[in-house]
C-alpha positions in Angstrom: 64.7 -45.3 4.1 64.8 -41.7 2.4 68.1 -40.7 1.6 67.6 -36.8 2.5 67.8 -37.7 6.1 70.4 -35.8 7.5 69.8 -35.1 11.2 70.2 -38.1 13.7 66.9 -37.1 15.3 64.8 -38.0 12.6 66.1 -41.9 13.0 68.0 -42.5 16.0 66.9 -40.2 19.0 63.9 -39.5 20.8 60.3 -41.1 20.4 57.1 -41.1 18.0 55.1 -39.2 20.4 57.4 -36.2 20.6 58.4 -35.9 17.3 54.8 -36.0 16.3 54.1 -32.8 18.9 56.8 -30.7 16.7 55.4 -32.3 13.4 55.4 -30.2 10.7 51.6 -31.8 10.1 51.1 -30.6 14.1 52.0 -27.5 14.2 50.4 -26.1 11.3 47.3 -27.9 12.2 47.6 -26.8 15.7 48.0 -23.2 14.0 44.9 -23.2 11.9 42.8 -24.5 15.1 43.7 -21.3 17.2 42.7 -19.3 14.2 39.2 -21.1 13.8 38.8 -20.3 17.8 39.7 -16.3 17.3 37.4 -16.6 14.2 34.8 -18.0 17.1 35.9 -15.5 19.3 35.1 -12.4 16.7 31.4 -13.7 16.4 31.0 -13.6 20.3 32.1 -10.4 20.4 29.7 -9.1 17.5 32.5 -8.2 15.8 31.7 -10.6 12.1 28.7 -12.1 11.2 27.2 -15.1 13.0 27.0 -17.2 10.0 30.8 -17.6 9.3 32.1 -20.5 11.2 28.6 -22.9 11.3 28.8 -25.9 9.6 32.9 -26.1 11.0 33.4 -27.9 13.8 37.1 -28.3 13.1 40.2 -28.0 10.9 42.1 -30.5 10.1 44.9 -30.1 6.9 45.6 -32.8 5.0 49.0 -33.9 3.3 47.8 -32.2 0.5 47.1 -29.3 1.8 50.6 -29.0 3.2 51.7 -29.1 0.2 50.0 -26.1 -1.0 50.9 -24.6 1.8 54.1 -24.6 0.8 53.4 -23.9 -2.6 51.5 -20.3 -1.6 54.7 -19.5 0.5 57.0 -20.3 -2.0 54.9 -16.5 -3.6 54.2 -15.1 -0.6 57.1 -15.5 1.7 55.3 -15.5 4.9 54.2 -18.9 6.3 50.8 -17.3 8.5 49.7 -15.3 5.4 50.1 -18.7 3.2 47.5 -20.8 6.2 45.5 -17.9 5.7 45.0 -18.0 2.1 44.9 -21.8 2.5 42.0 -21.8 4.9 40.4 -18.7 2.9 40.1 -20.9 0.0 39.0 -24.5 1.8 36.7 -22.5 4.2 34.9 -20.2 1.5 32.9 -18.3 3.6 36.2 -17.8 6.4 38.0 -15.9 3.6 36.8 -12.5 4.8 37.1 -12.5 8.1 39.3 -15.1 9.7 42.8 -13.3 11.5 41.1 -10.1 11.6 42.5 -7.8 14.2 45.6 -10.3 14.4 48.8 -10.6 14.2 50.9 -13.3 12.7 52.6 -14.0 16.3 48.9 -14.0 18.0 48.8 -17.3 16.2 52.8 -18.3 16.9 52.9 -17.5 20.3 49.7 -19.4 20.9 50.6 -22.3 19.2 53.6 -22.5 20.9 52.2 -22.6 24.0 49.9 -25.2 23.3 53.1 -27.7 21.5 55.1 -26.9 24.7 52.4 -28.2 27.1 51.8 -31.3 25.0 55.1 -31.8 25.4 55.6 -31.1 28.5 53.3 -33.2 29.4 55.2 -36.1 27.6 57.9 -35.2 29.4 56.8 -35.0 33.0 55.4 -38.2 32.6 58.9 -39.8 31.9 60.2 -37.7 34.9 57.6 -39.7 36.6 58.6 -43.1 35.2 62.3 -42.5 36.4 61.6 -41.5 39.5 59.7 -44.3 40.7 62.3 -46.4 39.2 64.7 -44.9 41.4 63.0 -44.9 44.2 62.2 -48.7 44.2 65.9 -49.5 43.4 66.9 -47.3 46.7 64.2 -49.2 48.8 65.4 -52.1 47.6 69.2 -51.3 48.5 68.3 -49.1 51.1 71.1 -51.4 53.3 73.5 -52.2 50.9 76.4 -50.6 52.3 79.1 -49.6 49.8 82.0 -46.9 49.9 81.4 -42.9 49.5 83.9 -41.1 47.5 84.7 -37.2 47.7 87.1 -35.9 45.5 87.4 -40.0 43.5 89.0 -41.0 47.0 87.0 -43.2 49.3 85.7 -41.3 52.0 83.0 -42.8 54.5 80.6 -45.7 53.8 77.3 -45.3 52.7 74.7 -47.5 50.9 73.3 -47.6 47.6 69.9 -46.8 48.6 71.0 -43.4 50.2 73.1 -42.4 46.6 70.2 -43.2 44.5 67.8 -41.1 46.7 70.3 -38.3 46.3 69.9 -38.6 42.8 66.0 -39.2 42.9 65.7 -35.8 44.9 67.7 -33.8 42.5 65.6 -35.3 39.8 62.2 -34.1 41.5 63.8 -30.6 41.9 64.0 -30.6 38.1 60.5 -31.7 38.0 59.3 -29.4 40.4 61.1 -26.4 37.9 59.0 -27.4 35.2 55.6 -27.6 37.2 56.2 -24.1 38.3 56.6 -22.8 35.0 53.4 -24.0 33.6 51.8 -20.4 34.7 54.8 -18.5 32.4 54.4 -21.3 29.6 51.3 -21.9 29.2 49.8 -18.8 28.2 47.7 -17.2 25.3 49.2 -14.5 23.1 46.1 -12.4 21.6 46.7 -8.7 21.3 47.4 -7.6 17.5 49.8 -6.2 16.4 51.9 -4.4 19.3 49.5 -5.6 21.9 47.1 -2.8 22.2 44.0 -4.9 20.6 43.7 -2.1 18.5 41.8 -3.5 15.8 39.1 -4.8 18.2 38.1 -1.6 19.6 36.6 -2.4 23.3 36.2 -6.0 22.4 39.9 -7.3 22.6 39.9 -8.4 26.1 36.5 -10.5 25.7 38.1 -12.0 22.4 40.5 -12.8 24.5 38.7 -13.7 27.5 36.9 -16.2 24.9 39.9 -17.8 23.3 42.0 -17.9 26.6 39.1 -20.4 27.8 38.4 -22.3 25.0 42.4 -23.4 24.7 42.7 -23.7 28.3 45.7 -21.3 28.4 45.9 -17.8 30.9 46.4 -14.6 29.0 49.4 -12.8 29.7 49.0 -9.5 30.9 50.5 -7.5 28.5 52.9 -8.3 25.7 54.3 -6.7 22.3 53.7 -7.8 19.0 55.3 -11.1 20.8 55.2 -12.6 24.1 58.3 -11.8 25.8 61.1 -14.3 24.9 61.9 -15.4 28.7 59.8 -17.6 29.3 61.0 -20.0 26.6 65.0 -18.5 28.4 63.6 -20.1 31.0 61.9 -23.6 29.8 65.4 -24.4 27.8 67.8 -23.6 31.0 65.4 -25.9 33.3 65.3 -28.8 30.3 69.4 -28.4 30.3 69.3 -28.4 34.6 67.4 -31.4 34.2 69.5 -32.9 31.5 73.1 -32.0 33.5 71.3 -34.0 36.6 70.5 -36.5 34.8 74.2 -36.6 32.9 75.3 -36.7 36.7 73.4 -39.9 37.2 74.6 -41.2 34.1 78.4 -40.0 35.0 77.7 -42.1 38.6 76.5 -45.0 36.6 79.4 -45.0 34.6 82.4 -44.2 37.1 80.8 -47.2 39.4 80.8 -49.6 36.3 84.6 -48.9 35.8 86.7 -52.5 35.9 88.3 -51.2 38.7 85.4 -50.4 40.5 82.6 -52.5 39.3 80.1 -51.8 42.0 77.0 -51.1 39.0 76.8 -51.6 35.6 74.0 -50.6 33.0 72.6 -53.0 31.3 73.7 -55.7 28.7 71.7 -57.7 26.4 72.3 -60.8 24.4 74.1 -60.1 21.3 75.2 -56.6 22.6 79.2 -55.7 21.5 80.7 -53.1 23.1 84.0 -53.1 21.0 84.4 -53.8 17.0 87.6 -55.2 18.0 87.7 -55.9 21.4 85.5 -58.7 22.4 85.5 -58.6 25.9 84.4 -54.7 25.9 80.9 -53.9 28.2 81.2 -50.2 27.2 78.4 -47.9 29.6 77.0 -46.8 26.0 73.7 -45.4 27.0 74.8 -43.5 30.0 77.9 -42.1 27.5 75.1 -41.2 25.3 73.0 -39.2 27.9 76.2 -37.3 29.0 77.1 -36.4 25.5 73.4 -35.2 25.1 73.7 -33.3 27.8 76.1 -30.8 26.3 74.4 -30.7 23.0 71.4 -29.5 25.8 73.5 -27.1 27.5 74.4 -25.2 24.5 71.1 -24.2 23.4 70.7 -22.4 26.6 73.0 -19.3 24.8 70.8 -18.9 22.4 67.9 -19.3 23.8 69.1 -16.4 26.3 69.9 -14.1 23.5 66.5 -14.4 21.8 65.3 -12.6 24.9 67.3 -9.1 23.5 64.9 -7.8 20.5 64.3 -4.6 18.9 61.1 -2.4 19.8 58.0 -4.0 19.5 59.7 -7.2 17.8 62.3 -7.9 15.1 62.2 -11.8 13.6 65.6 -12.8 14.8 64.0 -15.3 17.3 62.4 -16.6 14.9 64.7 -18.8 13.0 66.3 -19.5 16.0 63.3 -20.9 18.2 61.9 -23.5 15.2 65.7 -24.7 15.8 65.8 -25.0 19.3 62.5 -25.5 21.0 61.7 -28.6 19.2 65.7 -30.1 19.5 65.3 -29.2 23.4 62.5 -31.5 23.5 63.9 -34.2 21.5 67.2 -34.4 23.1 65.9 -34.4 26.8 63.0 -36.8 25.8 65.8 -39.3 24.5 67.8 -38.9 27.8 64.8 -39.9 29.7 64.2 -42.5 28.0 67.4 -43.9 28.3 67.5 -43.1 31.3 64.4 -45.2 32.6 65.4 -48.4 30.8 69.1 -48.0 32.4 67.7 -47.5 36.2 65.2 -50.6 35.4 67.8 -52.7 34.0 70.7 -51.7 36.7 73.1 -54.5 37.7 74.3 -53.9 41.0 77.6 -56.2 42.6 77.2 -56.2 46.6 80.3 -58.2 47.1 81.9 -55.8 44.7 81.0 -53.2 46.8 82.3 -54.9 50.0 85.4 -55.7 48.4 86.0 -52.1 47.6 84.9 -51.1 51.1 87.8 -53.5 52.4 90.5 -51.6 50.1 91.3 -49.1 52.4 91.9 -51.6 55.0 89.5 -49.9 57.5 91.1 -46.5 57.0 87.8 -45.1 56.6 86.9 -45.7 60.0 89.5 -42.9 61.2 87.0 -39.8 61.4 84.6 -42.5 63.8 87.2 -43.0 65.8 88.1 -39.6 66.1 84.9 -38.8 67.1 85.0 -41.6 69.6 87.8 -39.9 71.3 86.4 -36.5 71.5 83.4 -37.5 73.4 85.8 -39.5 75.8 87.2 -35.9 76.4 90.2 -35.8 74.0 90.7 -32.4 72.5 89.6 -32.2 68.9 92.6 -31.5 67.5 95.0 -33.8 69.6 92.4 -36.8 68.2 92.9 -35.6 65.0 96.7 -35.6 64.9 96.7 -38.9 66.7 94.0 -40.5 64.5 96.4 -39.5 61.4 99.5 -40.6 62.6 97.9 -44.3 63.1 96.6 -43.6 59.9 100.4 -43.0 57.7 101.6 -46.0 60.0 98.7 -48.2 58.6 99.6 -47.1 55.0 103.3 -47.6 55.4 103.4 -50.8 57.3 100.4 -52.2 54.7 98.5 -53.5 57.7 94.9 -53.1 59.0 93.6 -50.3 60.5 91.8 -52.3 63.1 95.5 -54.0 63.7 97.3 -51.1 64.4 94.7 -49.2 66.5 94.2 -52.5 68.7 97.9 -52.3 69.4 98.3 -48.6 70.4 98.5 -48.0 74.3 96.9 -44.4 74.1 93.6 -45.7 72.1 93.5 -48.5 75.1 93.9 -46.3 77.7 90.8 -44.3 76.3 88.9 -47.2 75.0 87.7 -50.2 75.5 88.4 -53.3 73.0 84.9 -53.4 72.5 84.3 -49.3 71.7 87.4 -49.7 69.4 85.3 -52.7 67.2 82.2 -51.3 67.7 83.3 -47.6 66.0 85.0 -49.5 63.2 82.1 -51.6 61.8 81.1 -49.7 58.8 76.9 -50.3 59.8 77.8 -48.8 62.8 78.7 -45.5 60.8 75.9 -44.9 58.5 74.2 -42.1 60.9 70.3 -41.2 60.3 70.8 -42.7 56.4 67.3 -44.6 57.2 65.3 -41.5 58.2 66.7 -39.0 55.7 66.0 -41.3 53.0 62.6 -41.5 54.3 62.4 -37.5 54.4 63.7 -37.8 51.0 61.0 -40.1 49.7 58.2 -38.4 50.7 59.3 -35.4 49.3 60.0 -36.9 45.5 56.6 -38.8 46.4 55.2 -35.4 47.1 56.5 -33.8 43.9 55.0 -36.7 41.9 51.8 -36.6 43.0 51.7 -32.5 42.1 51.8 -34.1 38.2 48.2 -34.7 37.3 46.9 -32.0 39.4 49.6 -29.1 37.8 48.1 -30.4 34.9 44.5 -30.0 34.7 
């Protein structure tokens, strides 16, 4: 273990697979490869000789050479004019002409875009894996009923199946965000150096043309020196809307697994302690982490929105900024989804907890049915109300049944029968169109899922 590490993400949060996409070894890599394809692009368009790139199919650095790389900027303090002069001296024969006509950012911008959808794509995927997780947990609990709460106070009764498909659908809004961005994000930066194509004469929109297609990215129509900074505004604030929905999850997760409550619980492996001191501790540590991510996500947002604001053409002050946030955005919401996943696969759900809790009001939650009851019986809305409350306080005060006292009033029977009075204060009896709007539900996360692969071709 190297004792320079110093931030958590390089040891504790997010995976392999995204942390190679924002690899040092990837990006430079990634950088040299768009300017081997511009290289390609300036012999299509006649503008160096034909010679210069045959015999290279690809570059590819090697540990070595990133260290040389770094040696060359050490001297030259400029990290695209040290790959240059790396690649000028592997590549003989590329030393003339390779980044003519560009601009440092031509190759930034580009490579960017191309990290971004690799990630992206990483991510999406896991926004995939949750979903489906969710959704077979709600099928699966579709019926269990359990108590709604507004305001932390019991309310009416729902099931689990319904709550989780509320959270499924805000999840696959998120996801739909992202897959709508793709046309802003992944796009290909190729104009010189304030965007005209000077350098290239009439030839800067074939160049283009060329290396647009051969990266699979759209050029954007027109740009500075830079692409402009809201799109990646834009990619940060949706990662932090997904990561607030997802701390909302995690926030449910952990209010329902509260002793008092109980009702879910995330799960808890053999040899797991929750306290240092307290043995019988089952702390809700991974959803605590995902919320404390969350606002370590929502702060890069500020930045990210003032990188937009630059001077002219371009200034560098994004710069610095971006290599900061763009690859911590990614780590910090790929960690969250991660947890995420194994939390929804391994969630321990307590029906009779949940029945127990529904019984805590005493059938006090019942009062709006019955109100309703009344109304369509003819009572005036209001007059229900009042009368509905009253038999409410006299419940709470006399610490008896809901059912009890309603039974026992003379109006109520002069209205209702025994039987209406049971049947509008069985909580499955209360549940509304729960079935059929989580079935609209599903097949509109279902429908967002399935837009994955094709958004992505």
């Amino acid at each position: 273990m190297s004792s320079t590490r110093v931030c958590p993400f390089e040891w504790r949060y997010a995976s392999k697979e995204m942390k190679r996409v924002f690899s040092e070894y990837n990006r430079l890599n990634t950088m040299a490869r768009v300017e081997l394809v511009l290289l390609r692009g300036l012999v299509k368009a006649g503008l160096v000789p034909e010679d210069v790139t045959e015999g290279i199919e690809d570059i590819e650095l090697t540990e070595e050479d990133m260290l040389q790389l770094r040696e060359i900027e050490k001297r030259v303090k400029h990290e695209t004019a040290a790959l240059i002069e790396l690649l000028s001296k592997k590549y003989g024969k590329l030393g003339t002409y390779i980044h003519l006509g560009a601009t440092s950012n031509d190759i930034i911008d580009t490579t960017w875009s191309l990290l971004i959808r690799e990630a992206l794509g990483i991510v999406e995927a896991k926004i995939v894996e949750l979903l489906k997780a969710i959704v077979r947990l709600a099928d699966e609990h579709i019926d269990t009923v359990m108590v709604g709460r507004t305001h932390g106070q019991q309310a009416l009764p729902i099931t689990l199946g319904f709550k989780l498909m509320n959270h499924a659908y805000e999840i696959s809004l998120c996801l739909e965000r992202l897959l709508e961005s793709h046309r802003r994000l992944f796009v290909l930066k190729m104009s010189g150096a304030v965007g005209t194509m000077a350098a290239w004469r009439d030839k800067g929109l074939t160049i283009e043309e060329y290396v647009a297609k051969e990266l699979g990215l759209r050029p954007v129509e027109i740009s500075t020196q830079i692409y402009s900074r809201d799109r990646f505004a834009e990619l940060v604030c949706e990662l932090a809307i997904l990561g607030s929905v997802l701390d909302r999850l995690a926030t449910e997760i952990r209010n329902l697994q509260r002793t008092e409550i109980s009702e879910l619980a995330e799960p808890y492996y053999k040899g797991q302690i929750g306290s240092s001191t307290m043995p019988h501790k089952i702390n809700p540590i991974n959803c605590e982490r995902v919320s404390g991510l969350a606002r370590f996500l929502r702060g890069l947002c500020q930045p990210s929105l003032e990188n937009i604001v630059l001077w002219h053409e371009r200034d560098l002050s994004n710069s610095s900024c971006e290599r900061i946030i763009l690859p911590h955005a990614f780590f910090t919401i790929d960690e969250m989804l991660n947890t995420m996943i194994k939390v929804v696969r391994g969630l321990r759900v307590f029906p009779e907890r949940m029945v127990e809790n529904l019984k805590k009001s005493r059938g006090r939650i019942m009062a709006e049915a019955l109100v309703v009851k009344l109304i369509m019986k003819g009572v005036a809305r209001e007059k229900a109300y009042s009368y509905v409350r009253n038999l409410v306080m006299k419940s709470i005060k006399e610490d008896r049944s809901f059912k009890d006292i309603v039974l026992e009033d003379e109006f109520i029977f002069s209205i209702l029968s025994t039987d209406e009075i049971l049947e509008c204060l069985e909580y499955e009896n209360y549940l509304g169109e729960y079935r059929r709007i989580c079935k609209r539900a599903r097949e509109y996360v279902l429908s967002i899922i399935s837009r994955v692969k094709t958004e992505r071709l």
